[in-house]
N, C-alpha and C positions, 0 to 999 in steps of 0.2 A: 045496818046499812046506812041509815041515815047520820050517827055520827060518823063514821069515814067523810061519807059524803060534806057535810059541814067543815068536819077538816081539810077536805081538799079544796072546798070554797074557801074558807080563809089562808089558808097556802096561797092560791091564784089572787086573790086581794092582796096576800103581802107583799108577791111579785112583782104586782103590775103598778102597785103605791111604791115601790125599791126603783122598779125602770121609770116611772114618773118622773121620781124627785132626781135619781143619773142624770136624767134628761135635762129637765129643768138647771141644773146646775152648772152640766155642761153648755148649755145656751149663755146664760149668767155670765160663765169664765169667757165666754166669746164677748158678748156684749161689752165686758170690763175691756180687754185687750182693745177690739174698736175702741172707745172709749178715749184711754191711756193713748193709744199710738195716735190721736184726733187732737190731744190736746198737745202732745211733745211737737208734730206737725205744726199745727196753731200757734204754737210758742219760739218757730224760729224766727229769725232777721232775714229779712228780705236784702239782698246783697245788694252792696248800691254799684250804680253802673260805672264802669272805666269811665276817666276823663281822657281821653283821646286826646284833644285840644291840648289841654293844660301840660300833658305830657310831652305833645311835640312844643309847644310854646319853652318848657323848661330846658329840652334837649338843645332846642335854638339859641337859648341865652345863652349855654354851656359854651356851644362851640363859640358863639361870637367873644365867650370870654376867652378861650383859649387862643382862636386864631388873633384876638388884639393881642395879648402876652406875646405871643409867637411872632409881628410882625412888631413889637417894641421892642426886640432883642436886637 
């Protein structure tokens, strides 16, 4: 009776050290992913802002070039 018994202790030890180290591992592969998706985030370019200004200032010279062409015809 007592070897069974021994046997079934070391069975529930192999067990509970199998779902441990799952465990652990599967934590790990989360950990890494955070991780990896912290750094790719971290790693982009901050977009720079429209120049509004600069754009209507450019569209204004356009016309002013076009309308001078158009009244020297």
């Amino acid at each position: 009776m007592a070897d069974i018994g021994s046997n079934q202790n070391r069975y529930n030890t192999s067990v509970a050290t199998n779902y441990d180290a799952a465990t652990s591992a599967i934590q790990n592969q989360r950990d890494n992913i955070y991780a990896n998706a912290s750094s790719q985030i971290n790693g982009l370019k901050t977009p720079a802002m429209p120049d509004y200004l600069g754009a209507a200032l450019k569209i204004g010279g356009s016309v002013k070039t076009y309308m001078d062409k158009v009244n020297a015809s």
